[in-house]
Every structure is written in structure tokens, then in C-alpha cells.
C-alpha positions as CSV (number, residue, x, y, z in Angstrom):
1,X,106.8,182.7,154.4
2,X,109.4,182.2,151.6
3,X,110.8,178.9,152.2
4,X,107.1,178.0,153.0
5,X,105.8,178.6,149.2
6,X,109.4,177.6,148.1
7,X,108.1,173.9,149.5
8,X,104.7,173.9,147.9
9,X,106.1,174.4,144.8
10,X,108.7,171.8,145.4
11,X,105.7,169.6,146.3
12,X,103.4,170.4,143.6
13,X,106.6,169.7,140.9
14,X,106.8,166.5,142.7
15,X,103.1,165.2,142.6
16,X,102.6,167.3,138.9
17,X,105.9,164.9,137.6
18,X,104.9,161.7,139.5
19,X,101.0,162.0,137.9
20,X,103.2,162.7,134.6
21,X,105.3,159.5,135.2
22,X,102.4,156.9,135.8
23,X,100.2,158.6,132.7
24,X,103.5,157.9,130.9
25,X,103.9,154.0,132.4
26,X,99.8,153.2,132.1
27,X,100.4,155.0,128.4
28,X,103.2,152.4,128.0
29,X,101.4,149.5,130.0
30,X,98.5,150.5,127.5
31,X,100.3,150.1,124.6
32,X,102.1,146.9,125.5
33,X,98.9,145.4,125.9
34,X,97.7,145.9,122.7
35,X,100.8,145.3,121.2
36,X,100.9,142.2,122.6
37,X,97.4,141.5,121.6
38,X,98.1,142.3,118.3
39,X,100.7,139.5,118.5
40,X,98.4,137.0,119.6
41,X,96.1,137.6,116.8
42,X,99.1,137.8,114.3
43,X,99.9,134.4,115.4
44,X,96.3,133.0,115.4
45,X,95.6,134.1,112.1
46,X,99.1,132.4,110.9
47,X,98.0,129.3,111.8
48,X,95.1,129.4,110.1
49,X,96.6,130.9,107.2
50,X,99.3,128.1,107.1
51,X,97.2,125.5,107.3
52,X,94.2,126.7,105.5
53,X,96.8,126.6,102.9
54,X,98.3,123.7,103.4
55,X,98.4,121.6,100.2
56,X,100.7,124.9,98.9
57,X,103.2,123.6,101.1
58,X,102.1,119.5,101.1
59,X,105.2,118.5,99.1
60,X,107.8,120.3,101.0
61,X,106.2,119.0,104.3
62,X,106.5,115.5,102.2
63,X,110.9,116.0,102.0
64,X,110.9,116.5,105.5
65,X,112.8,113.7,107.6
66,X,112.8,113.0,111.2
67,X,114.0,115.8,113.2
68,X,113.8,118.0,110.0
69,X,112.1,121.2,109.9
70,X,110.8,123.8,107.1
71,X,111.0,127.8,108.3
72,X,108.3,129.6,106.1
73,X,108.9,133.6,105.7
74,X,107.5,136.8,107.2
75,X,104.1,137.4,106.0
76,X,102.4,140.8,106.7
77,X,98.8,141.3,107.4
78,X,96.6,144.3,106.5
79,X,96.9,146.0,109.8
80,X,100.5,145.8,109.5
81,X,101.3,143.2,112.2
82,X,102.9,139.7,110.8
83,X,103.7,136.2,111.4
84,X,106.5,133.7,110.6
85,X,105.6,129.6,110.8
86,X,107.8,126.6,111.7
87,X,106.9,123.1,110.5
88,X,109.2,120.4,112.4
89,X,109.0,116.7,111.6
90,X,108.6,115.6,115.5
91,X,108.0,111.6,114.9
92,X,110.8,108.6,114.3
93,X,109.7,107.4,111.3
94,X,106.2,106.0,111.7
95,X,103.1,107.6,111.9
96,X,103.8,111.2,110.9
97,X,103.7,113.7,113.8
98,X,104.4,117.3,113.2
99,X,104.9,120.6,115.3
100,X,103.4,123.7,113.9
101,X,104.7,126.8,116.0
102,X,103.6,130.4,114.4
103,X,105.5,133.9,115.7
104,X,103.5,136.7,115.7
105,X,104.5,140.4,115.7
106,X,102.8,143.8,116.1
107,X,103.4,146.3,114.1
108,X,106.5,149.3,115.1
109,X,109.9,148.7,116.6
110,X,108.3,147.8,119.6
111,X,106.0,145.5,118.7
112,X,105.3,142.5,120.9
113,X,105.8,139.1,120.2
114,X,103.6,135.8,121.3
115,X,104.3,132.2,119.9
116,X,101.4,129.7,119.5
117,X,102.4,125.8,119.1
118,X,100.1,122.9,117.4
119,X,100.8,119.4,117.4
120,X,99.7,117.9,114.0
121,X,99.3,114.6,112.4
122,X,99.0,113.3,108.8
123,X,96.8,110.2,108.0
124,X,97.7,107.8,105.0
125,X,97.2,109.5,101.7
126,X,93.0,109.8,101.5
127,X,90.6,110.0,103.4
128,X,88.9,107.4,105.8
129,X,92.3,105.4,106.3
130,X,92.9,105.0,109.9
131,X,93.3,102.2,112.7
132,X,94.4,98.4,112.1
133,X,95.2,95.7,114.8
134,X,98.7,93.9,113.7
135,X,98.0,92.1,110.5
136,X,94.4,93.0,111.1
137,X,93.2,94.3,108.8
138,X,94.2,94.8,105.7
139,X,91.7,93.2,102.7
140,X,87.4,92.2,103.4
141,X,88.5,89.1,103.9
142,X,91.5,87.4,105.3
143,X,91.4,84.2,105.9
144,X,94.0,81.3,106.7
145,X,92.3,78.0,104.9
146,X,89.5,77.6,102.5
147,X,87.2,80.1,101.3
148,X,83.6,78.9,99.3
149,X,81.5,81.9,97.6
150,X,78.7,80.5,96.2
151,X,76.0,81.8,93.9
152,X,74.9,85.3,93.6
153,X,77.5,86.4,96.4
154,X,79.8,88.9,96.4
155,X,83.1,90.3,98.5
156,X,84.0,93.7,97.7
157,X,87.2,95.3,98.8
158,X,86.2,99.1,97.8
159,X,85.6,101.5,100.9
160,X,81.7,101.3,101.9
161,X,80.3,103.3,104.5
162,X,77.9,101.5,106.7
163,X,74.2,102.6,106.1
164,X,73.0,105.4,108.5
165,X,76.6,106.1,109.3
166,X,77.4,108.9,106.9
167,X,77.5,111.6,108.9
168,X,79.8,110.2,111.2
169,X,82.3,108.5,108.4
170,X,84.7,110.2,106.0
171,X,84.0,110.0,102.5
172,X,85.1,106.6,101.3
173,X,88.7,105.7,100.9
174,X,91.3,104.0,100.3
175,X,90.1,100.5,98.6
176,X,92.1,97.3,100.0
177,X,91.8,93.8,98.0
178,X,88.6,91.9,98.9
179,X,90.1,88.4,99.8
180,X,93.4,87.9,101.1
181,X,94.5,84.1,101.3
182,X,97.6,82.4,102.5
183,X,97.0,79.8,99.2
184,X,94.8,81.3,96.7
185,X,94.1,77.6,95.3
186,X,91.9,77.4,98.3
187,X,89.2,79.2,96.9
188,X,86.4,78.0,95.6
189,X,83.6,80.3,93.3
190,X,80.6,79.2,92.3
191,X,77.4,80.5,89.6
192,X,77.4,84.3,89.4
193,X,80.1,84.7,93.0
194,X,82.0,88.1,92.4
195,X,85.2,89.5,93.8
196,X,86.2,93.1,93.9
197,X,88.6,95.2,95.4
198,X,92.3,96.4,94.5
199,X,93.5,93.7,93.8
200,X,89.9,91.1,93.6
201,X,92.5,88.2,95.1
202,X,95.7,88.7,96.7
203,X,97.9,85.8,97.7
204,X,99.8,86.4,101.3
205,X,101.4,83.0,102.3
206,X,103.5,84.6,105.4
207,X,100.0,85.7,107.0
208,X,100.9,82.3,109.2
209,X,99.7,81.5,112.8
210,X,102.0,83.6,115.1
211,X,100.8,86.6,112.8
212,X,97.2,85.7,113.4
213,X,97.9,85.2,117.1
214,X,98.8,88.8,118.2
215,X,96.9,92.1,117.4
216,X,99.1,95.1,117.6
217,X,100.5,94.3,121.4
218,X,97.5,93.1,122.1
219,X,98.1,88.7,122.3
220,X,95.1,86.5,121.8
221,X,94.5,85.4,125.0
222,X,94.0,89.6,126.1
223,X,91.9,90.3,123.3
224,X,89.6,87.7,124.9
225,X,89.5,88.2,128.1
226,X,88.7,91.7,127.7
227,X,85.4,90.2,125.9
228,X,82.3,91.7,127.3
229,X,80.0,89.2,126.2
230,X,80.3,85.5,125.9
231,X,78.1,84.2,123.5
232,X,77.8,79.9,122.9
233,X,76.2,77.6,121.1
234,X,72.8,79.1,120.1
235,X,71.0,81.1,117.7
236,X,70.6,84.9,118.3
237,X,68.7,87.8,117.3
238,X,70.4,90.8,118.5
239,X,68.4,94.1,119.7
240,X,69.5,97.2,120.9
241,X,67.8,97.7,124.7
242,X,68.0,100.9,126.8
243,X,67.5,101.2,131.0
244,X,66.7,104.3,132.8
245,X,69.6,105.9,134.4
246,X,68.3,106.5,138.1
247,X,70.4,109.7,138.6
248,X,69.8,111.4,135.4
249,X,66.0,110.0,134.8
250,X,67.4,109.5,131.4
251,X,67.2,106.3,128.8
252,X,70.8,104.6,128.5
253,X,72.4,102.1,126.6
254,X,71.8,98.9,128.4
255,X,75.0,97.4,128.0
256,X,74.1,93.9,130.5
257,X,72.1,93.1,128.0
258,X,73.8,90.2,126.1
259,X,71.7,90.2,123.5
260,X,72.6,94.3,123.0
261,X,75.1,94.7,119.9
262,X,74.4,98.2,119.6
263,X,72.4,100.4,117.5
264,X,72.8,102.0,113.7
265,X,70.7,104.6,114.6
266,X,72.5,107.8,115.5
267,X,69.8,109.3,118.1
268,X,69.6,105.9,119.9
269,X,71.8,105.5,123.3
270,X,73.9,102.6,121.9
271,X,75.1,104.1,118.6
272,X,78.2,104.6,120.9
273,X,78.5,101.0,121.8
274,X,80.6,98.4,120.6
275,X,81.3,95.5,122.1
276,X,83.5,92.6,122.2
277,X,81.5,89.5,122.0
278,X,83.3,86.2,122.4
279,X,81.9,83.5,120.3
280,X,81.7,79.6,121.3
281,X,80.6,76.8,119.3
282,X,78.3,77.4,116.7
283,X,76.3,80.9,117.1
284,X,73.7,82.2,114.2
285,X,73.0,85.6,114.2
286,X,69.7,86.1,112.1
287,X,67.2,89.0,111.3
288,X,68.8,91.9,113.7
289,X,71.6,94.3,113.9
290,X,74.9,94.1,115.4
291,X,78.2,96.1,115.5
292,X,81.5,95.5,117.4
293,X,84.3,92.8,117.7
294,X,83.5,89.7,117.0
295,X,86.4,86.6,118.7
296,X,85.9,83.1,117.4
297,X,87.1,81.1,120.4
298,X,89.3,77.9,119.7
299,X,88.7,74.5,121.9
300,X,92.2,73.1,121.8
301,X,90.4,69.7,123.3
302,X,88.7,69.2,119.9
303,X,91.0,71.3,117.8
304,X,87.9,72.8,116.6
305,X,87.0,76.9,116.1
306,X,83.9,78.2,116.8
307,X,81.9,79.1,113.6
308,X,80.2,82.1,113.5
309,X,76.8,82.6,111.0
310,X,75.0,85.7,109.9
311,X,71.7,85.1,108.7
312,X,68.4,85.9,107.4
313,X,69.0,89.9,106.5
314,X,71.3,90.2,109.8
315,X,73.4,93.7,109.1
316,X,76.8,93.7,110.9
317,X,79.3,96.3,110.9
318,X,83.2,95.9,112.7
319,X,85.6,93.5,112.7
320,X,85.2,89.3,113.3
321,X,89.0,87.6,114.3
322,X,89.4,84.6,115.7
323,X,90.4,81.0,115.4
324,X,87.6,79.3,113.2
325,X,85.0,79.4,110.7
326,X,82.4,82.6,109.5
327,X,79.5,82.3,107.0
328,X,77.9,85.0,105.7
329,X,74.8,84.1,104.0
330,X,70.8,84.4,103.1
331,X,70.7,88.0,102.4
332,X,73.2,89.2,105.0
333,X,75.5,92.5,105.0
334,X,78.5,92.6,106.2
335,X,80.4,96.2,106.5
336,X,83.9,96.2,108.0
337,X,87.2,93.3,107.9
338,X,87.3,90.0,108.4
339,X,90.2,88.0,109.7
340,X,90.2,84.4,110.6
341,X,92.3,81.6,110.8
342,X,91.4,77.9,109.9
343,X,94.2,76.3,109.9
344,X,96.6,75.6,113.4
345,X,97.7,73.1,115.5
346,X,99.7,70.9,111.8
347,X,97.2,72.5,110.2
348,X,93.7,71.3,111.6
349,X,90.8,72.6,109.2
350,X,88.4,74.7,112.0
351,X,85.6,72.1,111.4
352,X,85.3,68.6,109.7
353,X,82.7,70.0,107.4
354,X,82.7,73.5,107.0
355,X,85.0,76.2,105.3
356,X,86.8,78.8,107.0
357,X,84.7,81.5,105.8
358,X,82.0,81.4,103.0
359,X,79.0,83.1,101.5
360,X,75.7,81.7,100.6
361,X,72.6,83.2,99.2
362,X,73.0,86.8,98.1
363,X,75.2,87.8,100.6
364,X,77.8,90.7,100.7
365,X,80.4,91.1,102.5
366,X,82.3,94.5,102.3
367,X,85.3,96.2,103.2
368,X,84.7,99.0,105.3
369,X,88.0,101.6,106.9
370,X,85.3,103.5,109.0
371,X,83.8,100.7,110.2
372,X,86.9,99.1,111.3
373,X,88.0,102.2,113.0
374,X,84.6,102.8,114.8
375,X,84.5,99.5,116.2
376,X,88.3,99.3,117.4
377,X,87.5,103.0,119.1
378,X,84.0,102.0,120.5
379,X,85.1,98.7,122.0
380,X,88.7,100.6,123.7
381,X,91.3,98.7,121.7
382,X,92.9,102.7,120.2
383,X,95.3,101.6,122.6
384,X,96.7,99.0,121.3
385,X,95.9,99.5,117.6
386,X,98.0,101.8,115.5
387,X,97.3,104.4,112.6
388,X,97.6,102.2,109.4
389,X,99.7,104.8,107.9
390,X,100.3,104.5,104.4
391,X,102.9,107.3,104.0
392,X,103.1,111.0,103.7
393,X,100.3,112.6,101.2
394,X,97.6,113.1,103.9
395,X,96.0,116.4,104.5
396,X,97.4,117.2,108.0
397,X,95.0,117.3,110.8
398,X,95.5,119.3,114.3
399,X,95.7,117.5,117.1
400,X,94.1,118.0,121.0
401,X,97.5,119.7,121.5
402,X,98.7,123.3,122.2
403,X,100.6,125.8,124.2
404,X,101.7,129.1,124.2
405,X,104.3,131.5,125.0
406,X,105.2,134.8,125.3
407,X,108.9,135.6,125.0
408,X,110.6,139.0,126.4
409,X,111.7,141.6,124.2
């Protein structure tokens, strides 16, 4: 009977330390978890902290040099958990790339400990600035050859944004000068003509034909064959058409419509489209709308350019590049860069009668950052474009790019 309640005891010691031990270990698991979570959030709030805060700390980011880095100090938060951030320069010396990792702590001796990473960038100093093809673009108007404003024209180098397009631009930017020339006695003003821009007229005589001939790593014979229209020899009125998607009963852009450049309204289906439209010959654009890349193709039969009109209250927003002529005239508005060259092949003018790019009757012709960067986006040439990065100064932005760790203890 003895050794018999002798064993029960021994049995209920047993279960009454076991049940003991795994209150003790879920106690522990418990508290691990919400140390650990306690971490997390330490580390979350961190990063918002650090870069809520970040013009505190813009000119030490600015010293930093490639592979440098700037360790801020332990700050404690209310509930007594605290965080510790690490700014590394990650990029080789062009467009600024940064790596933002923030430790966070709990509170105690054994606290936990989670580590959150960011990938950040830093545009040129202000806002709006963003992508540019090689040499394109950096002024309203670049041209190669002669330039004719006539009366009651203007080109304006300050940042516009496009109408209608203000809630998908930054506020405007940096300005650029409004006509850039490779010879500055080219240029011919007429009546009540106007130039603006920082500088008005800037004078760039190595802007010669292997500069205008390659965009970024993009070469001149890519950039057109990756055209999705090919427009020649005719007058157009653009329109922005929609088709009914059979599988989702919805309207959609109609984009195999030739005559579809797009739309400035934001609700509409092609708001999102941007084409690339190859022009040949003569085209005139008149009374419409139309945004994009525009190519001026180059017969190297006749040694001519295409020439490339907008008309009668046309609106235009992107970028026209190209080998040949653009006129921008009776009322027109242009919103983005120009970039043309009229001169190749010992120095052929694009056409026997015409200048390489002019404005006639009230027309404007404005620089535009956002329209530029909407345009090289829309029509897929990110890829070969690059950040026109001015230098440090730019409010860092996060990046699509994270991880996150937990490290032992």
C-alpha cells in the first residue's frame, strides 16, 4: 500500500512540475512575442520618425560619399522601447541611392530586436525634376540649325504643368533655358517674339550630330522602330477613341486607332497612353489633342527631314526628336521639350525653305519636366532613360523596396 501512494505522489510531483514548466515556457513564449512585437513597432515608427524628419539630417546625408554611411543614436519612445537608424550611401556616384535600415528594441534586458530596411532615392534638388533621354532634354527648345519666332510668340523655359494634369504632376520645378542652339546667330525674332527661361538663350555648340543620334542607350534607329504609329504626309486631327473590351464589357483605350494620341482627361481610358508616332514628310496636326513622342524621320535619298506642324489651337504635351523641321503656330500649345536637328549629312538644312523649328501666330511653346517624364514613362522608354539628377539637395523618397529581419539574441 506504501510504495503504492509513494508512486502517486511521485506522479503527481511529476505532472504538478511539468504543467509548472510549460506555464513557465508559454509565459516566456508569451513574452517573447510581444517583446518582439514591440521591436517591430519600435522599428516602424523609426522609420517614420527618421524620415518624417528628414531635412534635420539633409546636409549630413549631403557629405555622405559612396560606400559611406551616417549611424544616428538611440532614441527612446514613450513606452520605453527604442530605435537606432543607419543611412548608407548604396550608389557609385550617379543617381543617389540610399539604404535606410532602423533597429528596434523592446524595452528590459531581454527585450527583442527586429531590423526593418528601405531602399531610398533622392531626386535633383526640387521638385518635378526627373527623366531625360541622352542630351534630350535639357532647354523648351533644342535645336541644331535655325530657329524663326515670329510675332506675338513666345518660348518659355520655366516649369509648366500641362492643363488638366495637376493632380498627377508635382508642383513646378526646376526652370531650364527656353532655346538652346548650337549657334545662337541662327536665330531669328520678330515683332513682340519673347524668350524666357533660365537662361532666355543658351549657346551649346558641342550638342553636334552623334549627340543628337543616340538617346540614353537607346540609338536612333531603336527609338524608331519601336514607333507605334507611322504617320506621313497628311494633315491630322487627333481624337482620343475607346473599344469595348469583350472580357471585361468595359470601354478601353483604343490604341489601333492611328489617329488616337491619347486623352488630357484624367477619367478617360487613354489618359495612360502615350505613344510613339513616327512622322514622315510633312504632317499638320490641327484643332485636336495629342500627347506622346513625337520622331521626325530623315529620307537620306533627299537629305530632307520630315517637318512636323501644330496648328489651329492643337494642344500637345511630350517630347518631339527627330531629324528635321517643327512649327508651332496659329494658336498652338506646346507643354514638354523639343529636340531636333536640322543640320547633317555637311550640314544639309532639313528643308530648302523652312527653318528647323519656328513659331507663328500666337503660339507657345513651353518647357514642361512632368510632361517629359509622363510621356518617356507612358510610351516605355524608363528603361533607357535616366534620372536627370542634378545633385544631392532632394527630399529623399522611398523606394518599392524592403526587407526585414529578425536577428537572435
Amino acid at each position: 500500500m506504501l510504495p503504492a501512494v509513494v508512486f502517486g505522489l511521485l506522479l503527481m510531483s511529476t505532472v504538478a512540475v511539468a504543467a509548472l514548466l510549460m506555464a513557465g515556457d508559454e509565459g516566456h513564449s508569451s513574452r517573447a512575442m510581444h517583446e518582439s512585437s514591440m521591436a517591430f513597432y519600435a522599428a516602424e515608427a523609426g522609420l517614420h520618425v527618421v524620415y518624417g524628419y528628414w531635412d534635420s539630417i539633409q546636409a549630413q546625408v549631403d557629405s555622405l560619399l559612396p560606400g559611406d554611411s551616417l549611424v544616428l543614436p538611440w532614441r527612446r519612445l514613450d513606452n520605453g522601447s527604442r530605435y537606432r537608424a543607419r543611412i548608407a550611401r548604396l550608389d557609385n556616384g550617379g543617381q543617389l541611392l540610399y539604404g535606410l535600415s532602423v533597429e528596434g528594441r523592446g524595452r528590459g534586458t531581454r527585450s527583442g530586436q527586429r531590423v526593418l530596411s528601405f531602399a531610398l532615392t533622392a531626386p535633383p534638388a526640387g521638385p518635378g525634376t526627373g527623366y531625360k533621354l541622352g542630351a534630350c532634354c535639357d532647354a523648351a527648345i533644342s535645336v541644331r540649325g535655325d530657329v524663326e519666332l515670329t510675332d506675338r510668340v513666345g518660348v518659355d523655359g520655366q516649369d509648366g504643368v500641362p492643363l488638366g494634369w495637376d493632380s498627377v504632376c508635382p508642383p513646378p520645378g526646376e526652370d531650364r533655358p527656353g532655346l538652346l542652339m548650337t549657334d545662337t546667330t541662327l536665330l531669328s525674332m520678330q515683332g513682340s517674339s519673347w524668350l524666357n527661361g533660365d537662361p532666355p538663350l543658351l549657346q551649346q555648340a558641342e550638342m553636334g550630330p552623334d549627340v543628337m543620334d543616340q538617346f540614353g542607350d537607346l540609338s536612333w534607329a531603336e527609338l524608331k522602330s519601336m514607333a507605334d504609329i507611322h504617320i506621313r504626309d497628311q494633315d491630322v486631327r487627333p481624337r482620343a477613341s475607346v473599344t469595348i473590351d469583350p472580357e471585361a464589357g468595359e470601354l478601353v483605350c483604343n490604341t489601333a486607332d492611328p489617329l488616337n494620341w491619347g486623352s488630357p482627361d484624367r477619367d478617360h481610358p487613354c489618359f495612360e497612353y502615350f505613344p510613339i508616332i513616327l512622322i514622315e514628310e510633312t504632317v499638320r496636326v490641327y484643332d485636336g489633342y495629342g500627347q506622346g513622342i513625337f520622331v521626325l524621320e530623315w529620307d537620306p535619298t533627299s537629305k530632307q527631314g520630315s517637318e512636323l506642324d501644330f496648328e489651329q489651337n492643337t494642344i500637345i504635351n511630350g517630347v518631339v526628336l527627330g531629324k528635321g523641321c517643327i512649327e508651332i503656330e496659329e494658336n498652338a500649345r506646346f507643354h514638354g521639350a523639343v529636340f531636333v536637328d536640322g543640320l547633317y549629312r555637311n550640314n544639309d538644312i532639313c528643308t530648302s525653305d523652312r527653318d528647323c523649328a519656328s513659331d507663328d501666330g500666337d503660339a507657345i511653346s513651353r518647357w514642361s519636366q512632368c510632361a517629359v517624364d509622363r510621356a518617356i514613362v507612358g510610351a516605355g522608354l524608363d528603361e533607357w532613360a535616366e534620372p536627370a539628377n542634378l545633385g544631392p539637395g532632394g527630399r529623399a523618397q522611398l523606394l518599392d523596396s524592403h526587407s526585414f529581419s529578425e536577428p537572435l539574441r
